[in-house]
N, C-alpha and C positions, 0 to 999 in steps of 0.2 A: 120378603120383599117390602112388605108394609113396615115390617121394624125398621129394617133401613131407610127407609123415607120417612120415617118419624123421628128416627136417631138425628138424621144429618136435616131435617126438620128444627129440631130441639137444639138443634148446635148451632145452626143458623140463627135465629131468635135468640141467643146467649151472646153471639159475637154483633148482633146490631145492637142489644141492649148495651155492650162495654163501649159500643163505637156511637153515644148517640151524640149528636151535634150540639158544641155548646158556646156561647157568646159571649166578649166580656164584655160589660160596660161602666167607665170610668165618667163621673161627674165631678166637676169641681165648682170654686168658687167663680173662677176667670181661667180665659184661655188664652196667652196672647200668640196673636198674629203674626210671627215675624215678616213676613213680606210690606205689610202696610203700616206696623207699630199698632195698632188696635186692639184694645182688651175687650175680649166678647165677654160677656158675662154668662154665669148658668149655662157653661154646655154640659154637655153629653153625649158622647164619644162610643160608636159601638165599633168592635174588633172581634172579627171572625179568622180564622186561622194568620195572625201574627201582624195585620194588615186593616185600617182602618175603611171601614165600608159607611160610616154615616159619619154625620158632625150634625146635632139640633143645638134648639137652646128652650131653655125653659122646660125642659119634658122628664118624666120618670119611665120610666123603660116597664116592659112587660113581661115579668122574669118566668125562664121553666126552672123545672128543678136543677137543670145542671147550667142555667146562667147565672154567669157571675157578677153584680156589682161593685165596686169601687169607688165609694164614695169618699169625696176629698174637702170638704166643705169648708176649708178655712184655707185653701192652696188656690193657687195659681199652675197651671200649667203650659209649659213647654215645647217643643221638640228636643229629642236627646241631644247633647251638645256634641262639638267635633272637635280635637286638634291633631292639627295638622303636621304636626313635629313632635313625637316622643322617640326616648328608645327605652325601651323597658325592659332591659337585660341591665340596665345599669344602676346602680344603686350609689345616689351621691355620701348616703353617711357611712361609707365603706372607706377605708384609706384608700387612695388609685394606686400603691404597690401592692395592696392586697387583693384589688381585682386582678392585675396583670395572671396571677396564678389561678383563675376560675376558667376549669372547661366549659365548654361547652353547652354541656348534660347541666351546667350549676345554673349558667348564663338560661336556658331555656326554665328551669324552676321558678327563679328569678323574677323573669317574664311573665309567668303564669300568675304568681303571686302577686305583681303588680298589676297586669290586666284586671283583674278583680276588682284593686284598688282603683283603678281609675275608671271602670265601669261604677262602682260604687259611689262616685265623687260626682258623676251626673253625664260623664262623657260615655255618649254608648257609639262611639266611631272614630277610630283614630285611626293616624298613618303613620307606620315606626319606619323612621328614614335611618335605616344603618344599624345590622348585629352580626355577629362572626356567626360562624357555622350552619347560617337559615333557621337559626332557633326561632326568631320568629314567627318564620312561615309555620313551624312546627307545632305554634304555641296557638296560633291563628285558624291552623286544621283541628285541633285540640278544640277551640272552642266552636267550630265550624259543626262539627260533629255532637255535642255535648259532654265531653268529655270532662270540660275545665267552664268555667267563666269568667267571661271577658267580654270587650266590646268588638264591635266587627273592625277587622283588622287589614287596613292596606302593606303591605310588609314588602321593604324593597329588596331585603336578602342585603347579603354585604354590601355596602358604599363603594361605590369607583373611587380610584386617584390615582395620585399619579406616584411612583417611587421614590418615597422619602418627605413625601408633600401629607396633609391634615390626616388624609384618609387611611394613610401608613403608620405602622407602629412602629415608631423611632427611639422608644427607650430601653430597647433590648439589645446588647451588646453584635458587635457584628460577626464575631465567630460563629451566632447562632444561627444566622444565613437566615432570618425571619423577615418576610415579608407579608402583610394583609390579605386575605384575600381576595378583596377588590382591586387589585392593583392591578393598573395596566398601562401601557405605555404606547401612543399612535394611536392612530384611526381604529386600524382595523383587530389591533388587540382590547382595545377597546370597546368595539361590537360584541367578540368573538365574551366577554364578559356578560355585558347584557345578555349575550343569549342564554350564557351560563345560568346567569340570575333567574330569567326566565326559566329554562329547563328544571332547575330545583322548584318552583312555584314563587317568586315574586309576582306580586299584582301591581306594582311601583317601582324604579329606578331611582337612585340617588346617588350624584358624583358632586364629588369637592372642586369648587371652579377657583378658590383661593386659599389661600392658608388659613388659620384657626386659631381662637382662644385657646383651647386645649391642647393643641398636639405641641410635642418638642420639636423645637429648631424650624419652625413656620413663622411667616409674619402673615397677618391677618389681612395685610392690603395687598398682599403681593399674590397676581395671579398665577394656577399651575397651568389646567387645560390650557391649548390654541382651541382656539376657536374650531380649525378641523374636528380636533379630536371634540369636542363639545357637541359637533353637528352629528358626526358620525355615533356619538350615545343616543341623541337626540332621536335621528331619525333610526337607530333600530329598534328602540322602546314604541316609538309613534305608530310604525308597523307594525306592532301587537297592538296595542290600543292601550299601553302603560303610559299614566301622567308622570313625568319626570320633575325633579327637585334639585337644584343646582346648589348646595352652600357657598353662599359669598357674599364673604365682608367688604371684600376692594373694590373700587369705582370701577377698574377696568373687566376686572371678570363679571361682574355684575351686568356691566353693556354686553359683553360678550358672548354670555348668557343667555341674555334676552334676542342677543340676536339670532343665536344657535336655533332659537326656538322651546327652551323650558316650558315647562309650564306654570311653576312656581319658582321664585329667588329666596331660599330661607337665610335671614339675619339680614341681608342687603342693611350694613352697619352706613357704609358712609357712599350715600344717594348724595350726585350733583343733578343740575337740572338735566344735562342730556340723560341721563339711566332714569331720571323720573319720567322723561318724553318717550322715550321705546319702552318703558314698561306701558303707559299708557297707549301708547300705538299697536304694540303687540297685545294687547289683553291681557299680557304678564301679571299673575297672582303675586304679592309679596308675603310670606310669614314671616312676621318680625318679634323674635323670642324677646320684649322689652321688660320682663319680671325679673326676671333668674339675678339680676347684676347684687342687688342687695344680699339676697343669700350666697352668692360665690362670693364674694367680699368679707361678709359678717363669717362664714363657717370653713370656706376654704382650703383655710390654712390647715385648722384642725382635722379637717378629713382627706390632707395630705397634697393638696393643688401646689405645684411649683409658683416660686416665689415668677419666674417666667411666665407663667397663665396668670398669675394675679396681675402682674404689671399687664398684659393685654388686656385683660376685662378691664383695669381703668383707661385704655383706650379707648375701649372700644363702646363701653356703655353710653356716656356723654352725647355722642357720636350719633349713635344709632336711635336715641329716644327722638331726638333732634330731627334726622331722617324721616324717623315714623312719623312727626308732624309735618314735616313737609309733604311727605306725600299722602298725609288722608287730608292733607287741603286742598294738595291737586286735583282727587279723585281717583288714585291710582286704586286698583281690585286688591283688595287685604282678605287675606283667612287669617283664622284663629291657628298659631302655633308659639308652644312655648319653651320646647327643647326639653322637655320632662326628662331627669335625669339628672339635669345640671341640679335642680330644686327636685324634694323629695315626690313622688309621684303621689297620686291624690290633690295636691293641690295646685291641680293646671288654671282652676277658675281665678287661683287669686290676682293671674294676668289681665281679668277684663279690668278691675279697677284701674291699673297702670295704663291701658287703652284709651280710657275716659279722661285720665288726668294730662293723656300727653293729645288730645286733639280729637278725639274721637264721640259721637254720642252713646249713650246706653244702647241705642237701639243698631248703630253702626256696630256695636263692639258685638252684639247676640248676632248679627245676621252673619258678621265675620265668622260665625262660628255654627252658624247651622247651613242659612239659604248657599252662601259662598263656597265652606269648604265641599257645600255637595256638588256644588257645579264644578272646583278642581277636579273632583273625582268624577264628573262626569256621571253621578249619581242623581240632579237634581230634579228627575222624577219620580223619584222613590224614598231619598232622604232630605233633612233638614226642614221641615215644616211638618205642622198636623192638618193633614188633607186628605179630601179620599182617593184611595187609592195608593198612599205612602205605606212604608214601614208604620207599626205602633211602636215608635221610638219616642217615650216620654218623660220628661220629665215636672217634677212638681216644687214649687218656693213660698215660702212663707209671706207674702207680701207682693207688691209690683215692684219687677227687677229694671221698671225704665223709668223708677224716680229712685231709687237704691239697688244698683248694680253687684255690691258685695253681698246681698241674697245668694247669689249662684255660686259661692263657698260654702254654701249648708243645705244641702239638698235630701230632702225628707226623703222621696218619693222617685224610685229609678224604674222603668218599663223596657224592654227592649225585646221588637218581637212581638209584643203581646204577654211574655211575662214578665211578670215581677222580681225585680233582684234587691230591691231596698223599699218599706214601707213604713216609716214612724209618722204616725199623723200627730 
C-alpha cells in the first residue's frame, strides 16, 4: 500500500514539475495606443495563458526560471492588425484559366499557405469573404486546433448571388450545367443558403449586392439582390449572430444594402451623398479595397485578367478613391479591407499608405484596422488594442507608424495568442 502511495506520490510531483506556471513578458521601446493616438514609452507587458494581465511602464519584471522575457528595445509596439476582406484560396500570380481547374483539396492548401503569409505580414485577424467548398472554414479549424498557422479567421463559406450575377461562375460553358455554390434565388432560397453556410461552420455571411470587377458578363453598377432578398440574408445571419458583408460597387445596391441592414458595404466604388447619409445613420462599416487598382492594371494582363475586368478596374478605381474621400470627411465608420487576392497576399499593409494619401490620418488608417474592424466583428473586447484583459495579439515596427505609416510593410515582430510566429530584432 505504501508503494502505491509513493509511486502515484512520485508521478504526481513529475506532472506538476512539467505543468509549472509560466509568464511571458514583452518590453519594448514605445507602445502605441490606438484608441487615443499616444505613445507610451518603456512598457512592459505581462501575458499569462495567451491573454494580457498587466500593462506598466518603466519596470523590469521578476523572472522564475520558466518566465520568459522579450525584449524589444529599438520597436514600437502594436495590436495585431485586422483585414477585413481577403480570400485566400486565390492566388493572383496564377493565370484565372488555370485556377478554374483547382479543386477544392488545392484551393484549401492554398489557403493554408497564405494564412501563414499574412499572419507573417503582421495581420493576425482576418475575415475571408468568399471560397468554394468551406475550404476555408477547413483552413480556420486547422488553425483553430494547431494544426496549421494562420491568423484567426472569420470565414463566410461560399458567397450568396444571384444566377449569373458576380457571385456565379459565368465562364464555364453551359452544357456543363455549372452553377456556384452560393447561388440562390428569392427570399427564402436564400435563407435556406445562409443556413447552409451556417450548418458547414461559417462565422460570417457574404452576398454580392451588385455586379463585379471580375466576374464575366456583370456590370459593376448594376444591382442583383431586391432588397427582399437582401433583408431576408440579412436577417437569417443576424439571428445567429453572424456580421454580414454585402459587395457593392453601384449607388443603388449600396443604399439598398445599408438599408437591408448589412453590417459592412465592401468596395462601395461610386458613394453619392444619400448612400453616405444611411451609411452614416445606420452605423454601416464601409471596406473600401483602394490599393489593388495599380497591381491589376500593372500585372493583369499577364496573369490572365480579361481585357473585360481590366476595362472595369479603369472604371471603377477613379471612382472609388474619390468615394473613400468623401466619406472619411463625412465621418462614415471605415475598416481596414483590401480584397487580398486581387494583389499578392502578404502585402495587405501596403493599403494604409493609399489611406493616408487619399484622406485619411496615420492614426484613422491603424484604428481602421485594429479598434474598428474589431467592433464589425463584434470582437471589441477582446481584440484590436493592448489592454488588460484582450488577446496578446502583437505586433512590433521599427519606428513610429503615425509620422511614417509604410513602417507597417515591414513588420519584425508577430505575437498572436501569446506566441510568437515572427521575431527579427
Amino acid at each position: 500500500m505504501k508503494k502505491h502511495l509513493l509511486s502515484a506520490s512520485i508521478t504526481l510531483l513529475c506532472l506538476t514539475s512539467l505543468n509549472v506556471h509560466a509568464v511571458t513578458y514583452v518590453s519594448a521601446k514605445a507602445m502605441l495606443d490606438v484608441e487615443n493616438g499616444t505613445l507610451i514609452q518603456s512598457p512592459l507587458i505581462t501575458i499569462d495563458n495567451g491573454m494580457i494581465i498587466s500593462i506598466e511602464r518603466n519596470k523590469k519584471p521578476t523572472l522564475t526560471k520558466t518566465d520568459k522575457l522579450i525584449d524589444l528595445p529599438a520597436l514600437t509596439l502594436l495590436p495585431g492588425l485586422m483585414d477585413m476582406h481577403v480570400h485566400l484560396t486565390s492566388d493572383p500570380t496564377v493565370p484565372r484559366s488555370e485556377r478554374l481547374g483547382q479543386s477544392v483539396p488545392r484551393m484549401a492548401i492554398k489557403a493554408a499557405h497564405f494564412a501563414k503569409k499574412t499572419l507573417e505580414a503582421g495581420f493576425t485577424t482576418v475575415r475571408n469573404v468568399g471560397a468554394e467548398g468551406y475550404s476555408v472554414i477547413a483552413v480556420r479549424d486547422g488553425i483553430n486546433a494547431g494544426d496549421i498557422v494562420g491568423p484567426r479567421i472569420w470565414a463566410a463559406g461560399p458567397a450568396l448571388g444571384i444566377t449569373g450575377g458576380h457571385c456565379d461562375n459565368n465562364r464555364l460553358p453551359p452544357e456543363l450545367k455549372y452553377t456556384s455554390t452560393g447561388i440562390a434565388d428569392g427570399p427564402w432560397a436564400a435563407r435556406i443558403k445562409v443556413r447552409e453556410n451556417i450548418k458547414y461552420g461559417a462565422n460570417a455571411i457574404k452576398f454580392c449586392a451588385t455586379g463585379g470587377v471580375f466576374s464575366k458578363g456583370t456590370k459593376v453598377g448594376v444591382q442583383q439582390y431586391s432588397f427582399e432578398e437582401m433583408k431576408a440574408i440579412v436577417d437569417e445571419a443576424h439571428m445567429r449572430d453572424l456580421p454580414v458583408a454585402a459587395h457593392a460597387h453601384g449607388t443603388s445596391g449600396i443604399k439598398t444594402a445599408i438599408k437591408a441592414g448589412v453590417d459592412s458595404v465592401e468596395h462601395a466604388s461610386f458613394l453619392d451623398d444619400e448612400a453616405i447619409a444611411l451609411a452614416k445613420k445606420h452605423g454601416t462599416w464601409l471596406s473600401m479595397d483602394i490599393y489593388n487598382t495599380e497591381y491589376t492594371l500593372s500585372f493583369g494582363e499577364q496573369n490572365g485578367v480579361d481585357e473585360e475586368n481590366l476595362n472595369k478596374e479603369r472604371q471603377v478605381s477613379k471612382k472609388q478613391r474619390d468615394s473613400f474621400s468623401r466619406a472619411v470627411k463625412a465621418g462614415v465608420k471605415m475598416v481596414f479591407g483590401t480584397d487580398a487576392a486581387i494583389y499578392p497576399h502578404g502585402d495587405n499593409a501596403k493599403q494604409f499608405s493609399r489611406m493616408v494619401e487619399f484622406g485619411m490620418t496615420e492614426l484613422q488608417a491603424i484604428q481602421a484596422s485594429t479598434i474598428n474592424s474589431a467592433k464589425l466583428l463584434k470582437m471589441d473586447d477582446q481584440l484590436g488594442q493592448i489592454k488588460i484583459g484582450f488577446a496578446a495579439d502583437l505586433i512590433a515596427v521599427k519606428g513610429n507608424p503615425l509620422k511614417d505609416i509604410a513602417l507597417l510593410e515591414q513588420i519584425p515582430f508577430v505575437m498572436k495568442a501569446g506566441i510568437i510566429y515572427k521575431e527579427n530584432k
